[in-house]
C-alpha positions in Angstrom: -31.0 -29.9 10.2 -29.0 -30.8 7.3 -31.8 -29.3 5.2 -32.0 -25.7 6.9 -28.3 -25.7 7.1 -28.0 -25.9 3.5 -30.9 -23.5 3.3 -29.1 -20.9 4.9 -26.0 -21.3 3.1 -27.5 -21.3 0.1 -29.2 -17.6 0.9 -26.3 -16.3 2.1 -24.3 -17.3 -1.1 -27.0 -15.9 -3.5 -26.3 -12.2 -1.0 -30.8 -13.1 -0.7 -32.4 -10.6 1.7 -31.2 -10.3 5.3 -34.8 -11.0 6.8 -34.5 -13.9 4.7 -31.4 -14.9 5.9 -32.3 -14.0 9.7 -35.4 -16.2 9.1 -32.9 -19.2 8.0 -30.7 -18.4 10.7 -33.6 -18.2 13.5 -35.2 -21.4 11.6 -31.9 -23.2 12.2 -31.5 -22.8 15.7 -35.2 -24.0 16.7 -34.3 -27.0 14.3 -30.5 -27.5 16.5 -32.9 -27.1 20.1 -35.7 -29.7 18.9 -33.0 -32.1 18.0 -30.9 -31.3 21.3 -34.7 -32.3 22.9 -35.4 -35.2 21.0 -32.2 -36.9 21.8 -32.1 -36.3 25.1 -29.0 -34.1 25.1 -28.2 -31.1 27.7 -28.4 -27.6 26.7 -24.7 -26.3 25.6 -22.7 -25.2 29.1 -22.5 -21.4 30.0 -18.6 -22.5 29.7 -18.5 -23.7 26.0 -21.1 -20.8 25.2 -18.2 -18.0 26.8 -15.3 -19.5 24.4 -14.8 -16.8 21.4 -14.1 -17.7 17.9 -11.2 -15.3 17.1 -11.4 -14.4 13.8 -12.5 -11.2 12.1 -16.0 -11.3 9.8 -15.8 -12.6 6.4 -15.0 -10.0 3.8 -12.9 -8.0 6.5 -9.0 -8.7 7.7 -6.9 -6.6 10.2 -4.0 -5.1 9.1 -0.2 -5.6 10.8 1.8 -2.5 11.4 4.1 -2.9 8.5 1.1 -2.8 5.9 -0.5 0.0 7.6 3.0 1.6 7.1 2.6 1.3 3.1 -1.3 2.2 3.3 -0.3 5.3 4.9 1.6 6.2 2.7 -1.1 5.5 -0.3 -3.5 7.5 1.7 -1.1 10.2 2.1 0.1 10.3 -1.5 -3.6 10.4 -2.8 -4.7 13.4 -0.6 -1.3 15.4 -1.2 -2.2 15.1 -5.0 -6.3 15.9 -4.3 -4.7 19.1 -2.2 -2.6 20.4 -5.4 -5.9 20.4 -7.7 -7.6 22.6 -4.8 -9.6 19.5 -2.4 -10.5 20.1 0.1 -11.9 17.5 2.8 -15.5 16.6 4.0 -16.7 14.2 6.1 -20.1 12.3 6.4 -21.8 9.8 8.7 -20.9 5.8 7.6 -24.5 5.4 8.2 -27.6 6.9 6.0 -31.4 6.4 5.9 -32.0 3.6 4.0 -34.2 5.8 1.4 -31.0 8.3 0.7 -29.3 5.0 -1.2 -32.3 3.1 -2.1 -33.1 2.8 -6.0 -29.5 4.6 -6.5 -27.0 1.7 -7.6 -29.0 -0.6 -10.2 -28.4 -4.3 -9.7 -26.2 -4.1 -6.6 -28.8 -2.8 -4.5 -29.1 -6.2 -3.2 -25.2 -5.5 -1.4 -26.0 -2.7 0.6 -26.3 -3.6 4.4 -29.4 -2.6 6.3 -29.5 -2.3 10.0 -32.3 -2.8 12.6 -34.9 -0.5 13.7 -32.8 1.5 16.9 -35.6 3.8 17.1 -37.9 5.2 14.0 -35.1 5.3 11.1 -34.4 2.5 8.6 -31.0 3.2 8.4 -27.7 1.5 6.0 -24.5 1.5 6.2 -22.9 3.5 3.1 -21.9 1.7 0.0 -20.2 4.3 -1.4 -19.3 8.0 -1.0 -20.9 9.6 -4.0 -24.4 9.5 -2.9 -23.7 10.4 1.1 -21.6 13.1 -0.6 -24.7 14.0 -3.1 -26.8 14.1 0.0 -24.7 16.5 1.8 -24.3 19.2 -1.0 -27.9 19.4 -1.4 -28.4 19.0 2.4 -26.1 22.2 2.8 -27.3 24.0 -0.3 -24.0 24.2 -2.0 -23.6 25.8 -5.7 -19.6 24.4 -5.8 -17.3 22.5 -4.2 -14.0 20.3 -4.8 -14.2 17.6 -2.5 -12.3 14.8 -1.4 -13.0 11.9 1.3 -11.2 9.2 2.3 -13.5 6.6 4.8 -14.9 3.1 4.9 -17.5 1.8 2.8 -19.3 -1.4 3.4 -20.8 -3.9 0.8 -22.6 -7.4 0.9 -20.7 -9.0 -1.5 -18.7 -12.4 -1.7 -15.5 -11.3 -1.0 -12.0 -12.2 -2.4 -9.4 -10.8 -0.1 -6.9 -11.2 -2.1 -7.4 -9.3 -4.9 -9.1 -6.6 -2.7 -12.5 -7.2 -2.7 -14.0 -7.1 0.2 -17.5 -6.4 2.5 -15.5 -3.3 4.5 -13.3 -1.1 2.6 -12.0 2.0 2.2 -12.7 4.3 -0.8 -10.7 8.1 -1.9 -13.2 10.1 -3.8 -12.5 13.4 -5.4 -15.3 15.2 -6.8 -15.8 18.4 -8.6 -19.4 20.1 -8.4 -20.6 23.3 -9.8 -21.2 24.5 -13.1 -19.1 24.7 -15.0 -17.9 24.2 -19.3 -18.5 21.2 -21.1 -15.6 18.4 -20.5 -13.2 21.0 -18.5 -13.7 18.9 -14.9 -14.1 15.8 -16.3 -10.5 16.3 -18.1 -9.2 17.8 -14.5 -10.6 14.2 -13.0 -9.1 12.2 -15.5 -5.8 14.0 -15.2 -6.1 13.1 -11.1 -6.8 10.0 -11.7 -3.6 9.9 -13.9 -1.3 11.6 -12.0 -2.2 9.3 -8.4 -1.5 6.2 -10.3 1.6 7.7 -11.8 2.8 8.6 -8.7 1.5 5.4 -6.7 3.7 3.4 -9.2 1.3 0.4 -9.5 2.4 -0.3 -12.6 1.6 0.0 -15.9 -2.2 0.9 -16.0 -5.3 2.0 -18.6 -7.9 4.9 -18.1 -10.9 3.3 -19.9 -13.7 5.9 -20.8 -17.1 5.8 -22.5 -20.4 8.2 -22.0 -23.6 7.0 -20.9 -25.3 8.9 -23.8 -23.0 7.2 -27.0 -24.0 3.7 -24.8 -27.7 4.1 -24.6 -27.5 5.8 -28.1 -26.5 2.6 -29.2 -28.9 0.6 -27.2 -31.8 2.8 -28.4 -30.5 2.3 -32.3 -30.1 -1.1 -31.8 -33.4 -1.7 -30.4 -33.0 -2.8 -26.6 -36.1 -2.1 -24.8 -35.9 1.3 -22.4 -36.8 -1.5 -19.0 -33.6 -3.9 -20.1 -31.5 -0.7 -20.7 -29.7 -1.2 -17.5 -29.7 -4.5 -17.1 -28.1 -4.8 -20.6 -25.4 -2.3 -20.1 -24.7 -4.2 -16.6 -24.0 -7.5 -18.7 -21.7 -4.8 -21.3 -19.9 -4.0 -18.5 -19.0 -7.9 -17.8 -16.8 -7.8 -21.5 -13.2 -6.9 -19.7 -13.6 -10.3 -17.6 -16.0 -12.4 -20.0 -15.3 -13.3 -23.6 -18.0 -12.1 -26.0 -20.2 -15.4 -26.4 -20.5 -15.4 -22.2 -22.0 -11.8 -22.8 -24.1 -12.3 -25.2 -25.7 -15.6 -23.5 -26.0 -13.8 -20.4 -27.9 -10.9 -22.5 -30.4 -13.4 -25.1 -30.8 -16.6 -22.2 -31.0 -14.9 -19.1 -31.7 -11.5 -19.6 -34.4 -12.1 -22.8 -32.8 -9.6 -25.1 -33.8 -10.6 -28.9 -31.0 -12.4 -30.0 -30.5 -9.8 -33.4 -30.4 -6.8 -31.0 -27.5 -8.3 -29.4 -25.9 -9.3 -32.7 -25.7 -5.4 -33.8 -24.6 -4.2 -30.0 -21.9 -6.1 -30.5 -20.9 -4.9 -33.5 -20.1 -1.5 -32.2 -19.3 -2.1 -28.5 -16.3 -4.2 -28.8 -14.6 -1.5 -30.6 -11.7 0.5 -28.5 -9.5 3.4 -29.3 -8.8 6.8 -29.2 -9.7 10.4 -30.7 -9.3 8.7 -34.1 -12.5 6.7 -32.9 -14.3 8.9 -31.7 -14.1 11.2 -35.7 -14.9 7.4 -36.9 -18.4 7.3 -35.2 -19.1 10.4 -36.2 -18.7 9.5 -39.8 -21.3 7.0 -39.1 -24.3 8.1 -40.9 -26.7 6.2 -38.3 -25.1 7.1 -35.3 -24.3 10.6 -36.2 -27.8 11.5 -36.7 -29.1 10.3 -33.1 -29.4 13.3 -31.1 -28.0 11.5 -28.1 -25.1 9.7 -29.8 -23.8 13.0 -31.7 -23.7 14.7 -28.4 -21.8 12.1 -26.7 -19.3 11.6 -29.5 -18.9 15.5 -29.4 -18.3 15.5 -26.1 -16.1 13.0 -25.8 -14.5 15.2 -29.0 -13.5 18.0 -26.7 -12.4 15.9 -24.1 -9.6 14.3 -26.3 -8.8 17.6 -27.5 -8.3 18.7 -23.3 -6.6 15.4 -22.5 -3.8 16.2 -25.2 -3.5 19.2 -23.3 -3.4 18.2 -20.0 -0.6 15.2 -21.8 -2.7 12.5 -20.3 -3.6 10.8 -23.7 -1.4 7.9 -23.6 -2.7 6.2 -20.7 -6.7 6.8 -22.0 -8.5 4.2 -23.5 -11.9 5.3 -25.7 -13.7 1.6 -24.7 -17.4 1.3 -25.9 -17.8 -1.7 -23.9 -17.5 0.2 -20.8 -21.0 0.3 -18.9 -20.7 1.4 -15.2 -23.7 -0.3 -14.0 -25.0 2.5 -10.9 -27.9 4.3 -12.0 -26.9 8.0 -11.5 -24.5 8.1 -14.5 -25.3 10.3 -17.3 -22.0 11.4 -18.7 -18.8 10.3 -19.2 -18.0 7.1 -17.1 -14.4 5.8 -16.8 -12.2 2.8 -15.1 -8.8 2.3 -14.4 -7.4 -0.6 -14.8 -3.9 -2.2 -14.2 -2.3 -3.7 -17.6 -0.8 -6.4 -15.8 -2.3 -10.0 -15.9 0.0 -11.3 -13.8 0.1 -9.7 -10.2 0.3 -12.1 -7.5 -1.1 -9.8 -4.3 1.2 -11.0 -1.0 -1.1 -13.1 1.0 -0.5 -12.8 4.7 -1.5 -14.9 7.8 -1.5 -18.6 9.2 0.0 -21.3 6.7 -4.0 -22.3 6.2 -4.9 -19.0 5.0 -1.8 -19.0 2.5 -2.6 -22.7 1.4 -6.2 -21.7 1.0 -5.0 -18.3 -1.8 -2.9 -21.2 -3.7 -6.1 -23.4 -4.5 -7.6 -23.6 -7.9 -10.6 -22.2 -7.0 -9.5 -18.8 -6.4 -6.8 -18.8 -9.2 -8.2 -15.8 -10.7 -7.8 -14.0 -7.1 -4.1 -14.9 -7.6 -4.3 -13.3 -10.9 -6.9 -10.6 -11.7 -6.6 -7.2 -9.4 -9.4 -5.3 -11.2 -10.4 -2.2 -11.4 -8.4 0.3 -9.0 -10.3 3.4 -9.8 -13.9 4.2 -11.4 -16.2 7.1 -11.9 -18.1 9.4 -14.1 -20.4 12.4 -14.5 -23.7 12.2 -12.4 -25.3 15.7 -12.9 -28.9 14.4 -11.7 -28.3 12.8 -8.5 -27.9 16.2 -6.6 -31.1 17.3 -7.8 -33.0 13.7 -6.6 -32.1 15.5 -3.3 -33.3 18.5 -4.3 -36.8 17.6 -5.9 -38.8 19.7 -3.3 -37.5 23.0 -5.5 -40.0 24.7 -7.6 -38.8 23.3 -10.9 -37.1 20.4 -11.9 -33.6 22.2 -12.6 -33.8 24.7 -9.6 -31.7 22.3 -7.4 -29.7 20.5 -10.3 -26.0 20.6 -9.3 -23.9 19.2 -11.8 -20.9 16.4 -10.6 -18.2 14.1 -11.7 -15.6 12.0 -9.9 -13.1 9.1 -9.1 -13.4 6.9 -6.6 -9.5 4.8 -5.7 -9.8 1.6 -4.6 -7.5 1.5 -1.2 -7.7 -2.2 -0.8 -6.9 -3.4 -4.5 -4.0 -0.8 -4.9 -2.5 -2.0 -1.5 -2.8 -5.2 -2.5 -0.7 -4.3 -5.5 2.3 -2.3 -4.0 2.4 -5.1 -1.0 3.6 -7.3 -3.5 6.2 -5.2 -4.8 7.3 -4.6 -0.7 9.7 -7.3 1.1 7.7 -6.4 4.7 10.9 -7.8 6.5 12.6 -4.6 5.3 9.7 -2.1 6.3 10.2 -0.2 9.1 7.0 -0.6 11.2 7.2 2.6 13.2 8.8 6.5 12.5 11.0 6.3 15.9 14.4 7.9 15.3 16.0 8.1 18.4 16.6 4.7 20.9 18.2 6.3 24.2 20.3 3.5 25.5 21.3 3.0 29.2 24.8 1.6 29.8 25.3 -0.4 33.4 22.8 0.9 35.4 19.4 1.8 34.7 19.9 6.1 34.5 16.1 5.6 33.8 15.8 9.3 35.0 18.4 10.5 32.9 17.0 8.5 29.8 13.5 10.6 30.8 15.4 13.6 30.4 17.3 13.1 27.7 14.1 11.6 25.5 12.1 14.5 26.2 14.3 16.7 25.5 14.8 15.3 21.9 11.0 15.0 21.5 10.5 18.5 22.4 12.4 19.7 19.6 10.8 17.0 17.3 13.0 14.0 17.3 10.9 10.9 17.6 12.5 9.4 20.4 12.1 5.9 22.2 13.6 4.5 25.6 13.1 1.3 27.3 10.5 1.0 29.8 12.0 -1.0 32.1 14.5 0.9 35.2 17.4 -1.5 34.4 17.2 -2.7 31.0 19.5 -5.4 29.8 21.9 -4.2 27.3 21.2 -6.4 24.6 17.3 -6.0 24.8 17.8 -2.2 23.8 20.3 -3.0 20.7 17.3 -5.9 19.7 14.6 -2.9 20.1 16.5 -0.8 17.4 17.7 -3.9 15.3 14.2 -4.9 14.9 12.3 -1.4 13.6 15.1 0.0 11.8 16.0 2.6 14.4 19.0 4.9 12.7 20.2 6.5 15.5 21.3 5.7 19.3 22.0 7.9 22.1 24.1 5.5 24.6 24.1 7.0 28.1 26.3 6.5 30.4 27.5 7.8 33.6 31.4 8.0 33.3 30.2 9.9 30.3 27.3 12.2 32.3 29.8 13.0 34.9 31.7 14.8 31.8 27.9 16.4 29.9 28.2 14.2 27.7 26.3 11.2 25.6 27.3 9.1 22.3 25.5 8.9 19.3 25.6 6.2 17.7 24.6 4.7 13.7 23.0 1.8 14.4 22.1 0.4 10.7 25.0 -2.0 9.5 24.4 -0.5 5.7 24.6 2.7 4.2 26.7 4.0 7.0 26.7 8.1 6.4 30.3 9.1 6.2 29.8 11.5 9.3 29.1 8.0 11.0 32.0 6.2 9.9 34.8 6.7 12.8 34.5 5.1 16.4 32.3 1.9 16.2 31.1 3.0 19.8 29.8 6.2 18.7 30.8 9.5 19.0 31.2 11.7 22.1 28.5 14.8 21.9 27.9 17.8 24.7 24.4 17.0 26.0 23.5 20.7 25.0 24.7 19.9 21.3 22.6 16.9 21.3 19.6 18.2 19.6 21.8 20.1 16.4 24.3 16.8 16.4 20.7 14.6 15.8 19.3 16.9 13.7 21.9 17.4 11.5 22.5 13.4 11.4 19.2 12.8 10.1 19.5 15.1 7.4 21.9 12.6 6.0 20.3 9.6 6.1 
C-alpha cells in the first residue's frame, strides 16, 4: 500500500495524465480492500463513510466578504477602463471540446483539465480566454471586434495560493481584432495595460515586451533546430526567475541544445532596453540582414515611436529574454511585472494555514508575486478555426491582447488593506427601533428609503434589543441611523443619526442623539447627508 500510495503521489506531483492518475487512484483502493480482507477487518461504516472533509480543492480558496469587497472593486476598475477604449463584453462557455485547446499552449498542455465522456464530446475546462474567444470570432464570422471578458479559468498546476497561483482563477482579457495598421492596437493594448495598473496602484511595475519574430530570428541565426524552437524559448522565458547558468543547463542537459548554440543565445537575449536598443540591433550587420529579425526590430521601431505618443514609455521594458511559451504568438509578446521583491501577500485562515505560508519552503510565495498581466499578437489562431475557407488567408483575423491576473493583483492590494477597516457590505441606512419593536413602522420606513435608493437595513427580529442594532452598524461601518421611536412618530417624526465616531460631518456635529427630521423630509435629509460623507 505504501508503494501505490507513493505511486499516486508521485503522478499527481509530476501534473502525469489523469487516466494515469485515475488508474493509481483506482489501483490504490483495490490495494486498501485486499488489505482490509487479509487482516480480517470490517468494511468502513456507512457512518464514518457520511462524515465530510470540509475543505475546498487544492489550488482553490473561498473568499470572505471583506476581500470580495476589494476584488470588486479590481473587477470594476478594470472593466470601467476596457469601457473607455470602446470594450465591449462577450461571454463564452467555461467548457470547450477538448480539440478547440488541444496542440494550442506548447508545454502546458499537460495543465489543462479533461472531463469524462457525458455523452459523445471530449470536452475541457478552459485554460484560458484567448482561444475560447478565438473560437467564437471565427464561430460567428466576425471581421472586428474589441472585446473584453472577465470569468474563471482552470489549470492543473501546483498551486501557490499565496502569491496567486492557483488551479481556478479568474482572468480580464481585452482583445482587439480586425485589421488594422502595423503596431497601432498593440500600442492601444499596451497603453490599457498601463493605465489599469496605474490606476489599480499595485505599485511600482514594468511592461516587458519582445516579438516572436526578433526571438526566433535569433534562434534561427544562432542555430537552434526548428523542433527545439519552442522548447528553447520556453527555458528563455525561465531568465526573470533563473539566473543564466540554471537556463543554459536546463537548455544543453535537459533539453540537448549544442552547448555553442546556447553560448551565442545568450549573448543577445540577456540584453534589455529601450528604443535606443532596438536602433542598436539594427546596426547589427547579422541580425539586420535576417528577413525575420529586421521586421521585428522595425516593428518594434514604430511601436516605440507610438508608445512615446501614447506617454507610456517609462513603464516599457524592450526585454529579449522574454519568450511567452503558448504556441499561437507571432508578434509582439509582453509581461507585466511588479518591481517590488518584497511583497508579502496577506495570508488568511486558520493559525495552521498561516504557520504553513511562514515555512521555508514556500519562502519564495512570501516573496515573488509574478507576472500580473501577459499577452501578445496571435494573428493565426483565428484562422486554425477557420481552415475550412478556400485559401489559407480567407479566414485570417488578425488579434492581440492582455490577459490581468485577478488572483495575483488581489493578492497584492490585500496586503496594502487592514480588512478590520473594510466595510463588508454597501448598507447606508440601519433603521433603529427604540422600546418597542415598531417592526411595522421600521418596514415602512426602510422601504421607503430603498425605493428612492438608499441602501437600507433593519433588524429582523419584532423586538430587537437596543444594543444588538448599535453592534449591527458598529460592526459594517454603517454611517447613518434612523432611530424610531413612538413619542417621536406620534409627532411625524424620526432622528438621524451619525453613527461613525470619526470624521464626524459638521452637519452631524450637534445633538449626540441625533437630529429630529419630518418623516416626509427623510429621504432629502439622507440624501443630502451622504453627499457629505
Amino acid at each position: 500500500m505504501v508503494k501505490a500510495g507513493a505511486a499516486l503521489r508521485q503522478l499527481k506531483a509530476s501534473n502525469a495524465d489523469e487516466a494515469a492518475i485515475e488508474a493509481a487512484r483506482v489501483h490504490l483502493e483495490e490495494v486498501k480492500v485486499s488489505l482490509r480482507k487479509a487482516s480480517g477487518l470490517p468494511e468502513p461504516s456507512d457512518k464514518k463513510e457520511s462524515q465530510f472533509n470540509l475543505k475546498t480543492p487544492k489550488g482553490t480558496k473561498d473568499y470572505n466578504e471583506k476581500e470580495m469587497i476589494i476584488r470588486e472593486r479590481v473587477i470594476s476598475t478594470i472593466t470601467g477602463i476596457f469601457k473607455k477604449y470602446g470594450g465591449v463584453s462577450i461571454d463564452t462557455p467555461v467548457f470547450e471540446l477538448k480539440e478547440i485547446l488541444t496542440g494550442k499552449y506548447g508545454e502546458d498542455s499537460k495543465l489543462i483539465y479533461d472531463l469524462e465522456d457525458q455523452g459523445g464530446e471530449k470536452c475541457s475546462l478552459r485554460y484560458d480566454l484567448t482561444v475560447p474567444f478565438a473560437r467564437y470570432v471565427a464561430m460567428n464570422k466576425i471581421n472586428n471586434i474589441k472585446r473584453f471578458h472577465v470569468a474563471k479559468v482552470y489549470r492543473r498546476d501546483q498551486p501557490a495560493m499565496t502569491k496567486g497561483r492557483m488551479r481556478e482563477f479568474y482572468q480580464c482579457d481585452f482583445d482587439i481584432a480586425g485589421q488594422y495598421d502595423t503596431m497601432l492596437p498593440d500600442a492601444e493594448i499596451v497603453c490599457v495595460t498601463n493605465e489599469v495598473l496605474t490606476t489599480l496602484d499595485v505599485g511600482d511595475f514594468i511592461i516587458k515586451v519582445n516579438h516572436r519574430k526578433i526571438l526566433d530570428g535569433i534562434f534561427d541565426l544562432c542555430g537552434v533546430p526548428e523542433d527545439k524552437i519552442r522548447t528553447i524559448s520556453s527555458a528563455i522565458d525561465k531568465l526573470d526567475k533563473l539566473p543564466w547558468e540554471s537556463v543554459y543547463q536546463e537548455m544543453t542537459v535537459e533539453k540537448g541544445l549544442d552547448p555553442a548554440v546556447a553560448d551565442k543565445i545568450g549573448k543577445i537575449v540577456l540584453s534589455k532596453g529601450g528604443a535606443e536598443l532596438v536602433d542598436e540591433l539594427l546596426r547589427n550587420d547579422e541580425l539586420a540582414n535576417h528577413q525575420k529579425t529586421r521586421e521585428g526590430l522595425l516593428e518594434m521601431k514604430k511601436f516605440f515611436d507610438y508608445a512615446v505618443a501614447y506617454g507610456i514609455t517609462k513603464t516599457i521594458s524592450f526585454d529579449l529574454s522574454l519568450a511567452r511559451g503558448l504556441d499561437y504568438y507571432t508578434g509582439i509578446i509582453y509581461e507585466a511585472v511588479i518591481s517590488q521583491e518584497d511583497i508579502k501577500p496577506a495570508v488568511n485562515g486558520s493559525k495552521k494555514e498561516k504557520k504553513k505560508a511562514s515555512n521555508k519552503d514556500d519562502e519564495d510565495s512570501q516573496t515573488r508575486i509574478g507576472s500580473i498581466a501577459a499577452g501578445g499578437r496571435y494573428d493565426e489562431l483565428v484562422g486554425m478555426f477557420n481552415s475550412s475557407g478556400k485559401s489559407k488567408s480567407s479566414g485570417r483575423v488578425p488579434c492581440v491582447g492582455i490577459s490581468f491576473g485577478i488572483e495575483r493583483i488581489f493578492a497584492i492590494l490585500s496586503a496594502k488593506h487592514n480588512h478590520s477597516e473594510l466595510k463588508p457590505n454597501h448598507t447606508q441606512v440601519y433603521v433603529i427601533a427604540v422600546g418597542d419593536g415598531l417592526v411595522l413602522e421600521r418596514i415602512r420606513i426602510a422601504s421607503m428609503l430603498r425605493e428612492s435608493g438608499v441602501r437600507t437595513e433593519f433588524a429582523l427580529k419584532e423586538v430587537p434589543r437596543m444594543q444588538t442594532q448599535y453592534d449591527a452598524c458598529d460592526k459594517t461601518f454603517i454611517p447613518y441611523s434612523v432611530i424610531v421611536g413612538k413619542e417621536e412618530l406620534s409627532n411625524g417624526t424620526v432622528r438621524i443619526k451619525y453613527m461613525a465616531a470619526k470624521n464626524k460631518p459638521e452637519s452631524d456635529s450637534g445633538d449626540s442623539n441625533g437630529t429630529i427630521v419630518k418623516i416626509e423630509e427623510l429621504v432629502g435629509e439622507i440624501k443630502t447627508r451622504l453627499l457629505n460623507i
